[in-house]
C-alpha positions as CSV (number, residue, x, y, z in Angstrom):
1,X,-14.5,-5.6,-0.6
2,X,-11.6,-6.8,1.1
3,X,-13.7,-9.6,3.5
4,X,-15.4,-10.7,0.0
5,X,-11.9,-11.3,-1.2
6,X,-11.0,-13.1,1.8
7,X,-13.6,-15.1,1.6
8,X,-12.2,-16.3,-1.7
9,X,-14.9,-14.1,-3.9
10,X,-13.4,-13.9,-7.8
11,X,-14.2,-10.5,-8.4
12,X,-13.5,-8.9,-5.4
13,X,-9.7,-10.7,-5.6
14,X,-9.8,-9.6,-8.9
15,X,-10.5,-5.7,-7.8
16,X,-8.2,-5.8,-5.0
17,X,-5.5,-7.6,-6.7
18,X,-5.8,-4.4,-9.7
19,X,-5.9,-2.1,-6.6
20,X,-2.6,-3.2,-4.8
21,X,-0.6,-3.5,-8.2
22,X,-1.6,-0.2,-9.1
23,X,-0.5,1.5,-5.6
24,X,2.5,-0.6,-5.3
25,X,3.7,0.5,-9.1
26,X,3.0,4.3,-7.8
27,X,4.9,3.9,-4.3
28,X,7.8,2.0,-6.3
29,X,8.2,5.0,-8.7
30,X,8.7,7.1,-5.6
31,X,11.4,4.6,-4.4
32,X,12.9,4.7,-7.7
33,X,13.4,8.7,-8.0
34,X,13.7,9.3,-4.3
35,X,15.9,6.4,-3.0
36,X,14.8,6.1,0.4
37,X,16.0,3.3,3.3
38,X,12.3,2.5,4.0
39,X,8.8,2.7,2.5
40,X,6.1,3.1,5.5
41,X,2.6,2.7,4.4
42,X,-0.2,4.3,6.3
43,X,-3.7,4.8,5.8
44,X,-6.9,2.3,6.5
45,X,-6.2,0.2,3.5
46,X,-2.3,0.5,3.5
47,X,-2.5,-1.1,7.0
48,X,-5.5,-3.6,6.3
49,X,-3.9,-7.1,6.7
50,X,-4.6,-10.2,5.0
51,X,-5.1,-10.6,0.9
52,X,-4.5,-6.9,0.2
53,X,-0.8,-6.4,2.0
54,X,-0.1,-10.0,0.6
55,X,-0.4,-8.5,-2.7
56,X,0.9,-4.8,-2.5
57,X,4.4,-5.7,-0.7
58,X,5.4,-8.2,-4.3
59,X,3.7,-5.6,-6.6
60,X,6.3,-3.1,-5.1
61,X,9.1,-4.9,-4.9
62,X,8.4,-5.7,-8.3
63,X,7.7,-2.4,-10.2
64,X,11.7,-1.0,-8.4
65,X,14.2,-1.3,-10.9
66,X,17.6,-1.0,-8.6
67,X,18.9,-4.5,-7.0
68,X,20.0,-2.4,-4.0
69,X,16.6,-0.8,-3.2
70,X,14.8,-4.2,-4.1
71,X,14.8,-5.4,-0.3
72,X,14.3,-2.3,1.6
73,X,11.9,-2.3,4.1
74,X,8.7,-1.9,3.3
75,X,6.1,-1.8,6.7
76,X,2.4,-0.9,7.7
77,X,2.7,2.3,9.7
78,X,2.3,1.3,13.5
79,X,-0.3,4.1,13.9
80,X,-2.5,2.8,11.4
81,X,-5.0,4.7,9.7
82,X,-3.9,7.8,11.9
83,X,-0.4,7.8,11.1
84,X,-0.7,10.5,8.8
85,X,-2.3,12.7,11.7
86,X,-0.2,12.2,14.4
87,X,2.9,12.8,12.3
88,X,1.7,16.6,11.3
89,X,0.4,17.0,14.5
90,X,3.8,16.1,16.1
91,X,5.9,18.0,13.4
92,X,3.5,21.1,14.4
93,X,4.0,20.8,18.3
94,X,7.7,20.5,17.1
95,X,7.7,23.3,15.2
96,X,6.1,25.6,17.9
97,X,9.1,24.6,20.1
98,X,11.6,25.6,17.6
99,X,10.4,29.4,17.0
């Protein structure tokens, strides 16, 4: 889906386009009740580049209702797609340390 709507396909734009609007009004309801300094999006399609980022990062911005939180960072986790894993893994190694 997200090569057709590279390649300039209508409907594909059209269903990505609905698709990043939607998830950026979710993550910026999570900015607006939990106020935090950056939004880091993981996962295969939160770090796909190209028409799909171009459209979630405005829908965001967008859908928060505070001035101040309007420009915080928003960035594609570094990890990628495993971001997610690597972060439970490491909070689990951490946690074995502790006790």
């Amino acid at each position: 889906m997200l090569s057709a709507a590279a390649a300039s396909d209508a409907i594909a734009r059209t269903v990505v386009e609905t698709a990043a609007i939607s998830l950026g009004a979710t993550i910026a309801l999570l900015v607006n009740v939990l106020a935090p300094e950056a939004v880091i999006v993981g996962g295969d399609l939160g770090t796909a580049p190209g028409y799909y980022w171009e459209r979630l990062e405005p829908a965001i911005r967008a859908h928060i209702w505070s001035e101040v939180h309007r420009d915080l960072p928003i960035l594609q986790a570094a990890q990628g797609a495993d971001a997610g894993f690597i972060g439970a893994a490491l909070l689990a190694l951490e946690s074995q340390r502790t006790s």
